[in-house]
N, C-alpha and C positions, 0 to 999 in steps of 0.2 A: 468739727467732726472728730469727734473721740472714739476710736469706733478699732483699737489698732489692740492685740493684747502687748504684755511685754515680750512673748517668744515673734509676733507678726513684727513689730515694731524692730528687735534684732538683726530679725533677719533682712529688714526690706535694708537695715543702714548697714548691715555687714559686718556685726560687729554679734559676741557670747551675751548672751541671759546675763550672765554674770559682768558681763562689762554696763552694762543698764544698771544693772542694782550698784554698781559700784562708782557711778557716777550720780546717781541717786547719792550714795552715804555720801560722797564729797556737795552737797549741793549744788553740779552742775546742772542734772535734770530732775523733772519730777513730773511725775503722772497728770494728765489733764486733769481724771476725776480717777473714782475707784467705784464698783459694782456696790452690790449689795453685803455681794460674797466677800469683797474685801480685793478683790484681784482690782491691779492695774490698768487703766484706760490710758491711750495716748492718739494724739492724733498727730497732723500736718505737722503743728509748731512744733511738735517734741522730736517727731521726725529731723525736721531741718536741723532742728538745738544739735540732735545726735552728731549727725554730720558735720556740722561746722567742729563739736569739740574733736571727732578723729580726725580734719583737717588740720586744723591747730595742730593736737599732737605728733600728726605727719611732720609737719611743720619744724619741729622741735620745741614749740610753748609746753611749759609746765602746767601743771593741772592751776596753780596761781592765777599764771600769767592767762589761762582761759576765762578762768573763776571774772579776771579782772575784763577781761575781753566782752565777757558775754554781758557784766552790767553796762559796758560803754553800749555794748549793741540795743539793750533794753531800754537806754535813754536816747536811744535814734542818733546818738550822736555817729555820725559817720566818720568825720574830720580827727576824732578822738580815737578810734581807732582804727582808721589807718596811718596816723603818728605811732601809736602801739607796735601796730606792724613793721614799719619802718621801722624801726630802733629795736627791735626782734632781730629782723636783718642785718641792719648794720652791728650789731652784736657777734650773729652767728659769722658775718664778715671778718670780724677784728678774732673771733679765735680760729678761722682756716688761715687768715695770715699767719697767728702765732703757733702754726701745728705746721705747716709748708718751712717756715724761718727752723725754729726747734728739729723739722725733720732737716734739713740742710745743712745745718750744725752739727747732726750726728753722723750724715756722709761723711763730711769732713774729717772729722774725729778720727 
């Protein structure tokens, strides 16, 4: 079902026109089909696609780190990317230690 324009499609994921087209130029999403006219078609999948990348970037993953996320997702590999995510975390873990240690040091100080 392609059936969403680009402004329905924004609006339902919560997110600007311009943040659609701008994941477009990064290759994270892309239109199911396009009209006649040349406008935009999108359905479910592009929906969902949407939301998983502003999840991610909630997240703290870089537009990469999704780019990489969403091919593991498109080969179903599940296991492969929640290793991904783990090591996201444990990432974002190892610099709240080094910003908690860093701020304690400048109490100090």
């Amino acid at each position: 079902m392609s059936n969403l324009g680009i402004g329905q499609l924004a609006k339902r994921a919560g997110v600007a026109i311009d943040t659609v087209r701008y994941y477009e130029r990064n290759q994270l999403l892309a239109p199911a089909g396009r009209l006649a006219s040349g406008y935009r078609r999108y359905g479910e999948t592009e929906l969902m696609r949407l939301r998983f990348i502003r999840r991610a970037k909630a997240l703290g993953f870089t537009l990469e780190d999704i780019r990489g996320l969403l091919s593991l997702s498109d080969e179903r590999n599940v296991a492969k990317v929640k290793r991904a995510a783990e090591a996201k975390l444990t990432d974002i873990e190892q610099r709240i230690a080094e910003l908690e240690l860093r701020s304690a040091t400048m109490i100090d100080v």
